[in-house]
C-alpha positions in Angstrom: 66.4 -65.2 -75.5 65.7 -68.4 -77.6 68.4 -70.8 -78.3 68.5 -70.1 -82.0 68.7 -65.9 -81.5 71.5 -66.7 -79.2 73.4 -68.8 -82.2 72.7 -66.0 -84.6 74.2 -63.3 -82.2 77.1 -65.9 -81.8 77.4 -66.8 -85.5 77.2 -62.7 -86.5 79.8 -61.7 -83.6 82.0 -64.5 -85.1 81.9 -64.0 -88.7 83.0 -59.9 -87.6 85.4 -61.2 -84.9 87.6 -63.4 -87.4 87.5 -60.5 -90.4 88.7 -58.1 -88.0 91.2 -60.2 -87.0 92.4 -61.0 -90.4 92.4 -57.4 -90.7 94.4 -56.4 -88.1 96.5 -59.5 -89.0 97.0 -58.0 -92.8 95.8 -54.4 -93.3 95.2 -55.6 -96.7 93.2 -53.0 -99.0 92.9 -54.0 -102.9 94.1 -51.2 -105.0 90.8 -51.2 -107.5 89.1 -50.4 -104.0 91.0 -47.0 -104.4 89.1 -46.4 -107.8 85.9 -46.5 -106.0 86.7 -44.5 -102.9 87.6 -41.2 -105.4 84.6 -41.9 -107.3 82.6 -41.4 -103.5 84.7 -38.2 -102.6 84.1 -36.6 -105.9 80.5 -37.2 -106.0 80.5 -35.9 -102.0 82.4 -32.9 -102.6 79.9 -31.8 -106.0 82.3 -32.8 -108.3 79.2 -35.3 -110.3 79.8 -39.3 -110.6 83.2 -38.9 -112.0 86.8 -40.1 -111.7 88.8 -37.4 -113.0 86.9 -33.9 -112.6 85.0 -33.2 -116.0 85.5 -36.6 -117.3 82.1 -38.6 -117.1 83.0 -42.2 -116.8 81.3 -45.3 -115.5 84.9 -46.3 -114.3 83.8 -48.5 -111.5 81.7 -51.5 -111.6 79.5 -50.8 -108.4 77.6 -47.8 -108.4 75.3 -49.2 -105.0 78.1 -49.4 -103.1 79.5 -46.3 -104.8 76.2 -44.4 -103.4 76.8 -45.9 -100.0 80.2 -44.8 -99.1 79.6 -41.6 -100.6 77.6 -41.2 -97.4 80.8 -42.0 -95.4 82.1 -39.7 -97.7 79.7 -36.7 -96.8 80.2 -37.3 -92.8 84.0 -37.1 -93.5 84.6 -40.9 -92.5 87.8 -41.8 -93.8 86.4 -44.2 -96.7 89.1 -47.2 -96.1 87.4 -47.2 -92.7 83.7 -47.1 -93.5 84.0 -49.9 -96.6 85.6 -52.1 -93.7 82.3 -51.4 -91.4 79.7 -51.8 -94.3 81.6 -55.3 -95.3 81.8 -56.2 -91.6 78.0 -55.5 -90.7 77.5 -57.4 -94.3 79.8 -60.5 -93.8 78.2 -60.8 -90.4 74.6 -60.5 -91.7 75.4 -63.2 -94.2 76.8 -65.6 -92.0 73.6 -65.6 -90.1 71.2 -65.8 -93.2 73.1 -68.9 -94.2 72.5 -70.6 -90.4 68.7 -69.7 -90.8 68.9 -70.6 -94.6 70.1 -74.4 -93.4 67.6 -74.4 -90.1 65.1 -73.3 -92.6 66.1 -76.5 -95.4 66.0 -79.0 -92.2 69.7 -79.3 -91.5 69.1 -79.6 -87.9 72.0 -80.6 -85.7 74.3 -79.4 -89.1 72.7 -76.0 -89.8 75.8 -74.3 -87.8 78.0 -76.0 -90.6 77.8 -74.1 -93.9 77.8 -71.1 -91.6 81.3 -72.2 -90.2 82.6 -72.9 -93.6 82.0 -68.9 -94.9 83.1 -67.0 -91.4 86.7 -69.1 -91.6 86.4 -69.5 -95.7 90.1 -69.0 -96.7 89.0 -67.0 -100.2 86.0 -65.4 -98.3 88.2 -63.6 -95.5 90.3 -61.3 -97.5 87.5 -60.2 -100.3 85.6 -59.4 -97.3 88.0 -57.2 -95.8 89.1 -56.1 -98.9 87.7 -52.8 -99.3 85.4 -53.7 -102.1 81.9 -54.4 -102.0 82.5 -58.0 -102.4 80.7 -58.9 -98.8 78.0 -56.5 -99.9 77.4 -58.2 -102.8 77.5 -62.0 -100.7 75.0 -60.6 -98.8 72.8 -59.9 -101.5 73.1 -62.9 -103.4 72.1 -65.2 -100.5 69.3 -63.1 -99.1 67.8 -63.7 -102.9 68.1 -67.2 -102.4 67.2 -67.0 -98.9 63.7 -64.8 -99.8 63.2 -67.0 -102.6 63.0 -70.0 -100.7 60.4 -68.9 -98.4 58.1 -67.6 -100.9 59.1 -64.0 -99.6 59.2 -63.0 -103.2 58.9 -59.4 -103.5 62.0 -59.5 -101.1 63.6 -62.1 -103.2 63.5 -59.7 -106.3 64.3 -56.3 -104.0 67.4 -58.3 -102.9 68.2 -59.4 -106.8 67.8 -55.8 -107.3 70.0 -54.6 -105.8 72.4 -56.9 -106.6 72.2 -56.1 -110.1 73.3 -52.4 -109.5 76.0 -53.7 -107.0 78.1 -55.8 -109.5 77.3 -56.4 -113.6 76.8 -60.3 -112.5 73.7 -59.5 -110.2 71.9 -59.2 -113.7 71.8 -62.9 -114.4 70.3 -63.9 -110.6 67.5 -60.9 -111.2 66.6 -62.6 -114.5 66.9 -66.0 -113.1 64.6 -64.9 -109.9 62.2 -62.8 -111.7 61.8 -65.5 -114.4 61.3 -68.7 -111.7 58.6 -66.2 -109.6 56.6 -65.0 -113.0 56.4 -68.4 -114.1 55.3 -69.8 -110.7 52.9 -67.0 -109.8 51.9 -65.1 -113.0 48.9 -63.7 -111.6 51.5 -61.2 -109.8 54.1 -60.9 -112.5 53.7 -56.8 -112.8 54.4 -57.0 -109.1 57.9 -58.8 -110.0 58.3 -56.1 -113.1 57.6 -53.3 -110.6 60.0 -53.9 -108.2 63.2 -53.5 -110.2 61.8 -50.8 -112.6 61.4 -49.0 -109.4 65.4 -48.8 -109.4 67.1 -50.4 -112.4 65.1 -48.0 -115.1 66.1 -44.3 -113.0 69.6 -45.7 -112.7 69.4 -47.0 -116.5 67.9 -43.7 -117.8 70.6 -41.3 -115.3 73.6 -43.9 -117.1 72.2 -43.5 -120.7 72.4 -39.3 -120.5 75.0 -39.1 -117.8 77.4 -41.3 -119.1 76.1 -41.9 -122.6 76.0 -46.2 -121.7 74.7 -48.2 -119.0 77.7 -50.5 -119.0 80.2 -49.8 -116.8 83.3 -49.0 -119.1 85.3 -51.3 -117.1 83.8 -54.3 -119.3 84.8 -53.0 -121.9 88.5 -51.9 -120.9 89.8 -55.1 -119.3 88.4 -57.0 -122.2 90.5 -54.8 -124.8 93.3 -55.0 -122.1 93.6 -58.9 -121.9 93.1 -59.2 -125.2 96.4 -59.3 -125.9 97.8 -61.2 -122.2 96.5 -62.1 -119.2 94.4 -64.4 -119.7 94.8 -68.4 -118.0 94.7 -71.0 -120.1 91.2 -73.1 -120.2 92.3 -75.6 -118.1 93.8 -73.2 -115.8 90.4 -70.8 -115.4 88.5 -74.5 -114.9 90.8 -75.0 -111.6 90.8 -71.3 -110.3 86.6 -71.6 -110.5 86.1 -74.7 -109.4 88.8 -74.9 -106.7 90.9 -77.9 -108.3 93.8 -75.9 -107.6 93.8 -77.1 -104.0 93.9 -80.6 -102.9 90.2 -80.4 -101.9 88.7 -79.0 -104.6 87.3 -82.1 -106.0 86.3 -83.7 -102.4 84.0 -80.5 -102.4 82.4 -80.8 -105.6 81.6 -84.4 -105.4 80.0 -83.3 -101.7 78.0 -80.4 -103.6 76.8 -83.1 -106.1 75.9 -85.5 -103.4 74.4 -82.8 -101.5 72.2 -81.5 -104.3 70.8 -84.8 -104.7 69.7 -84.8 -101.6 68.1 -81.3 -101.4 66.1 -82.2 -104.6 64.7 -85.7 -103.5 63.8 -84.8 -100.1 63.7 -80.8 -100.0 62.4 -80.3 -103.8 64.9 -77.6 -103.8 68.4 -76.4 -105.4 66.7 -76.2 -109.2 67.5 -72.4 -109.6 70.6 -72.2 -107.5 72.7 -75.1 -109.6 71.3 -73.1 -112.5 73.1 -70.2 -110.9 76.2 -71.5 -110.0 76.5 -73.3 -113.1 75.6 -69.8 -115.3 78.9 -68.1 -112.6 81.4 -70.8 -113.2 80.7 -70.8 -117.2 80.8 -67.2 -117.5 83.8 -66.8 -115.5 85.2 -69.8 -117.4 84.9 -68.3 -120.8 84.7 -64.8 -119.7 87.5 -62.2 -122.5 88.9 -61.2 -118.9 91.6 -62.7 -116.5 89.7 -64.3 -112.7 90.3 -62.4 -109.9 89.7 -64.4 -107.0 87.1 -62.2 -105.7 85.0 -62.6 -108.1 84.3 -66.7 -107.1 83.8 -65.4 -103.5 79.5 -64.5 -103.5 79.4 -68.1 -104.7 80.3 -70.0 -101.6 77.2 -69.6 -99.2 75.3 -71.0 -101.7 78.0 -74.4 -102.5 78.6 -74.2 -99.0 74.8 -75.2 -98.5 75.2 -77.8 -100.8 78.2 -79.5 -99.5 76.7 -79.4 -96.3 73.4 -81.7 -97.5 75.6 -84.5 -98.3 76.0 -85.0 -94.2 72.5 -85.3 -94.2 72.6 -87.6 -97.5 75.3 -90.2 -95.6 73.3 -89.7 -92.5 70.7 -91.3 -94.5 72.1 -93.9 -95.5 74.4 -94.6 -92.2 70.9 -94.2 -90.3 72.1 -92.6 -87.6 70.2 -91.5 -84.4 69.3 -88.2 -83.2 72.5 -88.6 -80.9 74.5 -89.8 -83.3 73.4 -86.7 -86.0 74.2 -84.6 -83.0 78.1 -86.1 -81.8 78.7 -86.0 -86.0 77.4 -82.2 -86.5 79.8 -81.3 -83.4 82.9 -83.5 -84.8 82.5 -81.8 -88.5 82.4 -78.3 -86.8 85.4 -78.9 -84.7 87.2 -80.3 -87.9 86.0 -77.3 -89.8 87.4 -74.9 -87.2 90.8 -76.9 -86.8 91.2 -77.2 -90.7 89.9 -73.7 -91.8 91.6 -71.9 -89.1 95.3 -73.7 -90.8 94.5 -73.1 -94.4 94.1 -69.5 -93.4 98.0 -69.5 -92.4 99.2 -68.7 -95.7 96.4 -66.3 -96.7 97.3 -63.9 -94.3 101.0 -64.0 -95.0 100.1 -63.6 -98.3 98.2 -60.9 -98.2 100.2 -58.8 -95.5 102.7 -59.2 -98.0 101.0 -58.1 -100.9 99.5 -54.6 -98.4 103.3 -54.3 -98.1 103.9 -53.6 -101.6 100.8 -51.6 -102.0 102.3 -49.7 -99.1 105.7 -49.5 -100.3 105.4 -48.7 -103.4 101.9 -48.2 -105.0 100.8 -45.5 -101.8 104.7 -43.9 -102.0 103.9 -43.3 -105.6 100.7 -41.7 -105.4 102.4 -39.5 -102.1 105.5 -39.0 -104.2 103.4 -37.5 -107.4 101.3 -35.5 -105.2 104.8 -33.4 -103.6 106.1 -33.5 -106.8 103.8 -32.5 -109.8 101.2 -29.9 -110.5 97.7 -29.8 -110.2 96.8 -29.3 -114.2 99.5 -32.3 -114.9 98.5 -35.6 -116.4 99.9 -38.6 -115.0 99.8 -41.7 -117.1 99.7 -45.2 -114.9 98.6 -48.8 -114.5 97.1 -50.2 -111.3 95.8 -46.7 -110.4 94.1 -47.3 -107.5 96.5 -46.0 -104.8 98.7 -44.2 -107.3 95.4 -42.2 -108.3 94.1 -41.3 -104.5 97.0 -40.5 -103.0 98.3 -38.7 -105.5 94.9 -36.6 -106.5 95.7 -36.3 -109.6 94.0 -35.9 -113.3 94.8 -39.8 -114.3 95.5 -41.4 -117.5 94.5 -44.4 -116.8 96.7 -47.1 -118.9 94.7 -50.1 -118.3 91.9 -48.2 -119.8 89.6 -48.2 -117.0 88.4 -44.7 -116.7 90.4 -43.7 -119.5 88.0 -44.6 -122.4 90.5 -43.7 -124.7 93.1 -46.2 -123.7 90.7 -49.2 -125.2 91.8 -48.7 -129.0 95.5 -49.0 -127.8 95.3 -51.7 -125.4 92.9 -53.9 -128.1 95.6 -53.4 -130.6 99.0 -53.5 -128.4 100.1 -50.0 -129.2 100.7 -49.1 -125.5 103.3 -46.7 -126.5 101.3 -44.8 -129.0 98.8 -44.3 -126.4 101.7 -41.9 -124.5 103.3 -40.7 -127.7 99.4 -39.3 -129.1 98.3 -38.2 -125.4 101.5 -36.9 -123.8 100.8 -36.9 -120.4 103.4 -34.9 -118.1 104.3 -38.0 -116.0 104.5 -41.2 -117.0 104.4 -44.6 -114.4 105.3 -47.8 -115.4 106.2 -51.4 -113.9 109.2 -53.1 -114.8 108.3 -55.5 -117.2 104.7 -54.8 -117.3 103.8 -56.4 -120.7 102.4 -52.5 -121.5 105.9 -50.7 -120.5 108.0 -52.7 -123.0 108.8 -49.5 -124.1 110.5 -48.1 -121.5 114.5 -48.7 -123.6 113.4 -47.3 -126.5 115.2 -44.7 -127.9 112.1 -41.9 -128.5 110.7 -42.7 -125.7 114.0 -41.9 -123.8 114.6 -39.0 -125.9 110.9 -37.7 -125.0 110.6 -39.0 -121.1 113.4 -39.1 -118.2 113.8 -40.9 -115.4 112.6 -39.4 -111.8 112.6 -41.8 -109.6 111.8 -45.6 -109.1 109.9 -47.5 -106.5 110.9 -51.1 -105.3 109.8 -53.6 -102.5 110.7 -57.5 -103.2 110.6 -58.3 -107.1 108.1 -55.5 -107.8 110.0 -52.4 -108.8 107.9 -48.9 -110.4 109.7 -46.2 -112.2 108.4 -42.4 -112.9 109.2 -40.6 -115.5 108.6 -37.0 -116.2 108.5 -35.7 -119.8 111.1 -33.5 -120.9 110.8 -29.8 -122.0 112.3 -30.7 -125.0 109.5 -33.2 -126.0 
């Protein structure tokens, strides 16, 4: 075994080791992950690509990994378990793609770096474990890069592929990598079209008559829902992307900038991925919709990269020896591991507190509604992800995710027509949720009661049934 398959075994082993472990540590599973395991079941058990039974959707916003656990689904793996595994194998496939990426861009002694920074990455660790198909999508997005760079095109535009059908972002690195190869090589570029019509135009045409749009509805939904709230203030969304909102933040970017000086005078390389990280943060920046830290996550390998070149730009300049490059590549790991391994502290309490909640109140809900309604009843909610799996349930979904016909509501702040016009049989909303303000009002009290309410820390959940009267 050569010295560099033996890092990558290491580097993959470590990368699973320390998401386990943050795992174990947290148990934390996001509740839009829920949304996506019923999508799976239903389409395993028959019941088409739908959310409710009959209701045809595009509710989630990543049909490939949709398709994947729906195999899980079909073996009768418990879905929470099998995302886990697929991000795992994923998160530890990426970690080694970004060791050979920096081996392969001349990082020498520092090629273990960048791949240090993403296995202990404090933002990478719990989208990874997260249930969602954020580590799929990771993977994706620097095997692109990774293809791209050693003129493996073909692969490069198979992995932008499927990144495309994996999240609605993935569109914008196809475009960017089918563009650079056509212009580079247009003596192939039916080759580069061939490869993503081979996919993209079956899944486009099976949207258009399935679903009756190609967009997954969820655009349009939490655009109409934050419309009205939600959404950071300019200044606030320019420190969530960028990372100013921690003390390093700006020590990073000034390494990234350093760093992609460096690629580009002595590599020739880094023109399409500023390009692309530049296109992520401005999008994000300006995006109608509030920034969920997950999204930023696929992001990193590629700055990570980047930061890293600016050691090889002061090594430069310091004109240090091969023993010197060597003791510095060691010291920076070793700080790495020290300071990454610390800033992970409040992560994990952080997010075993926020599984807690999901636990002990979002799961009860969903367990409670399931004991406790019919099968034919409609149940009105917001953050349906646990609410709508455990409970198995036909869902009204009140941020207007599946529920197409919450958007006119939401967009105009009538959150209370939206139950008075629809009357579903149960009704859950949070206390002060800025769309349950209407939980004192006097028709809705004359037309819902009170069941039962759920409460763990500052977070407290109340169902309400609608009365016979109404």
């Amino acid at each position: 075994m050569t010295s560099t398959n033996r890092n990558l075994g290491i580097i993959f082993l470590c990368a699973v080791v320390v998401r386990l472990a943050f795992n174990y540590l947290t148990g934390f599973i996001a509740d839009d992950a829920f949304i996506t395991f019923r999508y799976a079941e239903n389409i395993a058990a028959g019941n088409g690509f739908v959310y409710n039974l009959g209701e045809k959707v595009l509710g989630t916003s990543t049909p490939l990994f949709t398709l994947i656990l729906t195999v899980f689904a079909s073996l009768s793996i418990p879905l929470p378990k099998a995302a886990l595994f697929v991000s795992l194998l994923s998160s530890g496939l990426t970690a080694t793609i970004i060791y050979r990426f920096a081996q392969q861009l001349r990082f020498s002694h520092f090629s273990v770096i960048p791949a240090v920074g993403y296995i202990l990455w404090p933002r990478s660790l719990p989208a990874d474990t997260s249930g969602m198909e954020t580590a799929l999508f990771t993977l994706l997005i620097i095997s692109a890069f990774y293809y791209q760079h050693k003129q493996f095109r073909l692969y490069a535009v198979g992995m932008a592929t499927l990144a495309a059908v994996t999240r609605p972002e993935g569109a914008g690195l196809l475009v960017l990598i089918m563009a650079g190869n056509i212009i580079r090589d247009r003596a192939n570029w039916r080759s580069y079209l061939l490869v993503p019509m081979m996919l993209i135009v079956p899944w486009l045409a099976f949207t258009f008559f399935y679903f009756g749009s190609p967009l997954p509805h969820a655009v349009a939904a939490k655009t109409a829902l934050y419309s009205q709230f939600g959404i950071e203030p300019l200044w606030e969304r320019v420190r969530l992307v960028m990372g100013f909102h921690k003390y390093f933040g700006y020590p990073l970017l000034a390494g990234a900038l350093a760093g992609g000086w460096w690629l580009k005078k002595k590599q020739n390389y880094g023109g399409s991925e500023i390009i692309w990280m530049l296109g992520m943060a401005v999008f994000f920046i300006f995006s109608p919709t509030r920034i969920f830290f997950w999204y930023i996550v696929p992001v990193y390998p590629v700055y990570l990269i980047f930061i890293t070149a600016s050691f090889l730009f002061f090594s430069d300049r310091l004109k240090l020896t091969a023993s010197g490059l060597k003791t510095a590549s060691r010291l920076i790991a070793f700080f790495l591991i020290i300071v990454l391994t610390a800033s992970n502290y409040h992560p994990v309490i952080n997010h075993r507190r926020t599984q807690q909640t999901l636990e002990n109140v979002h799961r009860l809900i969903g367990d409670y509604l399931y004991a406790h309604t019919d099968p034919d009843d409609i149940i009105a909610a917001e953050d349906i992800g646990y609410m709508g799996y455990y409970s198995k349930r036909r869902i009204l979904d009140r941020d207007g995710l599946i529920s197409p016909v919450a958007v006119f509501y939401n967009r105009n702040g009538r959150y209370f027509d939206l139950i008075i016009d629809q009357k579903p049989d149960w009704l859950v909303c949070a206390v002060g949720s800025p769309i349950s303000g209407f939980i004192n009002d006097t028709t809705f009290i004359s037309k819902y009661k009170s069941e039962t309410s759920f409460t763990f820390d500052t977070l407290k959940y109340t169902v309400y049934s609608r009365t016979k009267a109404d």
